[in-house]
N, C-alpha and C positions, 0 to 999 in steps of 0.2 A: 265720491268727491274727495274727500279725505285720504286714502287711498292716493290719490291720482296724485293731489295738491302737496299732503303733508306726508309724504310715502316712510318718513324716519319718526311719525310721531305714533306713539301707542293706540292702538281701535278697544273700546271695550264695549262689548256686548252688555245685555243688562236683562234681568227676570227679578219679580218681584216675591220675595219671601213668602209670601201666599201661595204663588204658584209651586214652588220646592215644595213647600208643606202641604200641596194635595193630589201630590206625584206625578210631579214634570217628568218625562221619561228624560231618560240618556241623550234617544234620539233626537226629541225636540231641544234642547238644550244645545247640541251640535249645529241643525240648524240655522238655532240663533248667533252661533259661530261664526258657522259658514257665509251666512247669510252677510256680513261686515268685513269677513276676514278677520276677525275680532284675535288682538293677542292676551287679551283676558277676561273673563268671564264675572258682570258683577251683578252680584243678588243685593237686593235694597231690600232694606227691612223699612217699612210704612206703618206700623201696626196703629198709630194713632190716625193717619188719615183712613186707612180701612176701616175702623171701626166709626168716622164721622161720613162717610160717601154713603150714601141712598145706597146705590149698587155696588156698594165694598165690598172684601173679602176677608173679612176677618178671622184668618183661618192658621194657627200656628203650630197648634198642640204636636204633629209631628215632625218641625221641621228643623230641627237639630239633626234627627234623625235622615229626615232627605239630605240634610248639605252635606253628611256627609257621605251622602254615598255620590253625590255630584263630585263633590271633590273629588274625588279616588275614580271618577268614570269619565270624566268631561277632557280632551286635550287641551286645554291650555288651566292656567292658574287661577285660581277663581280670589274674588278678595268681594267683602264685605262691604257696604254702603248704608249708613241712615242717612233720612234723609229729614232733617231739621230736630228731631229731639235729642238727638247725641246718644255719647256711652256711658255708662257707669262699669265701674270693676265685676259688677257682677254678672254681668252680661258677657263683659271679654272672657269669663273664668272659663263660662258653660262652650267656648268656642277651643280650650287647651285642647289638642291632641287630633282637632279635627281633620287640619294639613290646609287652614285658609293661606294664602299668601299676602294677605293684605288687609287693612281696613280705614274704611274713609270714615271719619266719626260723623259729620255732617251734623254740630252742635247747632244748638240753638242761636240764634243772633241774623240769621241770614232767613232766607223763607220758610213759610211758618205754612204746612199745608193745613192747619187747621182752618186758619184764618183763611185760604184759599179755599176750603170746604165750605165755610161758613159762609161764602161771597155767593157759590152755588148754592148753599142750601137757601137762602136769601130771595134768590131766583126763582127756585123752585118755590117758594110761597110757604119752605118747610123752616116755620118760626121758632117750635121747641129746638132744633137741630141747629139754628144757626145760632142760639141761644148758649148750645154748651160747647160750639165751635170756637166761640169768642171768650168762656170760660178756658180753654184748652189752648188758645195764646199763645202763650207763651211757658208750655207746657215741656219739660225737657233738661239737659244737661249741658250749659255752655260748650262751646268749642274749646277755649281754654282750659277747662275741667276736663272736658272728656279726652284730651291730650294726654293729659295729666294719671285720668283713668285708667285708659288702655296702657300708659307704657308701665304701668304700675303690676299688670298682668303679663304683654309683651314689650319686652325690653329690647327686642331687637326685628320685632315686624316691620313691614311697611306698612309707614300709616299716613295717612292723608289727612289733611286739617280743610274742612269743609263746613261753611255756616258762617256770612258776616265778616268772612276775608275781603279789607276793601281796597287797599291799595299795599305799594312795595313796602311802607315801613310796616305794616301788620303781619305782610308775609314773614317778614325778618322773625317777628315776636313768635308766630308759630312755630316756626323753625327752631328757635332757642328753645321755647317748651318742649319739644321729640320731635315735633314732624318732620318726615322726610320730604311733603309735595306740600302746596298749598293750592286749592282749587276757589277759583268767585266765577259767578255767573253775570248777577244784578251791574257791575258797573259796566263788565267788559259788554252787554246789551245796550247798557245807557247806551254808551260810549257809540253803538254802532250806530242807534237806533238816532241821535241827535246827529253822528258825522259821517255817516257809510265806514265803509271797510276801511279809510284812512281812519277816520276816529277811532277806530279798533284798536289798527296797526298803532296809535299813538299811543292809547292807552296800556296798550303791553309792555309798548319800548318806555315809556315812563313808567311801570312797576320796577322792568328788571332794573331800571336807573338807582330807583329808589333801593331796592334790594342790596346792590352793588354800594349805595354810600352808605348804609348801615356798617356792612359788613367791614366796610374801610372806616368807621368811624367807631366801632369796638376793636379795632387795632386788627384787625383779620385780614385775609388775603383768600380764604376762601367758604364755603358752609360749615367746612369742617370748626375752623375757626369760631364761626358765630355761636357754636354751639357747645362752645368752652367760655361764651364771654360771661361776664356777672350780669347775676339777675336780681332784682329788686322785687318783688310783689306786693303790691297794695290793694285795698276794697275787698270786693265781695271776692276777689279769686282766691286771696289773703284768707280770708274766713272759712272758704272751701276747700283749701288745702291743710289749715289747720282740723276742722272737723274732720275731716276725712283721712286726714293721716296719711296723707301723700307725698313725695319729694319729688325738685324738680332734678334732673340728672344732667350729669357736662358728661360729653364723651370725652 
């Protein structure tokens, strides 16, 4: 459908870090290619909700070692995905020299699959499990940090700011921090789910609104711009960029 509908927008395929790590062949990897037409290939790292699912996989010990051998065997570009706990530096360090092309941080602030394990495990009537589910919260690396984090390792990847993006002025703000994309889920759903596919439609063309007076109101004219304009930091990002000894960078 995408394909057919959005034929100039990107497909991406998707396998879960689990799977890499308990040897995806080449060939199934392909198929999941083929299978979308997919022009990049993305492995999500889960390791906190695999280790809260009843029927998880919590399985990782070799899979630096799988990615990269996908990397170097798979035809298209493969990039990186968490999904709610974010990045730290130390994470981006162990991925130098692999040949990722990309990584989406997917920090903390947006969904929380712990807190979605814990709603299952609930369900299932499993009360220790939903107990250290809802310890596990808010368990992770803000989005804004983890921005912060990866470009501190790569300074010129593609990175995607994922987690708690909720409208066009935020977009703006991850953008100024490194991000080259911003990706939300939760509103552009609301948004369908309350008005069909025009609420969609509205809700985008009012991000990219909002984006566009950002950028014209830090004196810019285009992203490039925004990400030369002055940045302020206050709170808790303030305190984690101090500890952690990180700077924010103007191209």
């Amino acid at each position: 459908v995408v394909k057919e509908k959005a034929p100039d927008v990107p497909r991406i395929a998707n396998i879960g870090a689990s799977q890499v790590s308990m040897g995806l062949s080449v060939g199934d990897a392909e198929k999941l290619i083929e299978m979308i037409d997919a022009d990049v290939l993305a492995v999500h790292l889960n390791p906190l909700q695999e280790v809260l699912q009843p029927e998880g996989e919590p399985v990782f010990r070799s899979f630096l070692a799988g990615l990269e051998k996908l990397v170097s065997s798979v035809s298209v570009p493969v990039i990186l995905k968490q999904t709610g706990e974010g990045f730290a530096r130390e994470s981006a360090r162990k991925l130098v020299g692999i040949g990722i092309k990309g990584i989406d941080v997917g920090g903390t602030g947006g969904t929380s699959f712990a807190v979605i394990e814990g709603m299952r495990a609930r369900l299932m009537g499993l009360d220790v499990l939903e107990e250290i589910a809802r310890d596990f919260a808010d368990w992770g690396v803000p989005t804004a940090a983890s921005i912060l984090e990866v470009r501190s390792v790569f300074p010129d990847i593609l990175l995607i700011a994922t987690g708690g993006v909720r409208n066009g002025v935020e977009v703006a703000k991850v953008i100024r921090l490194g991000a080259d994309f911003a990706g939300m889920a939760l509103p552009v759903i609301r948004s369908v789910y309350h008005g069909g596919v025009p609420g969609g439609r509205r809700f985008l063309d009012k991000t990219l609104k909002e984006l566009r007076i950002a950028v014209y109101l830090v004196g810019g004219k285009d992203l490039k711009d925004l990400k030369k304009a002055p940045i302020i930091v206050t709170g808790k990002l303030k305190d984690w960029i101090i500890q952690r000894e990180l700077i924010i960078r103007s191209e």
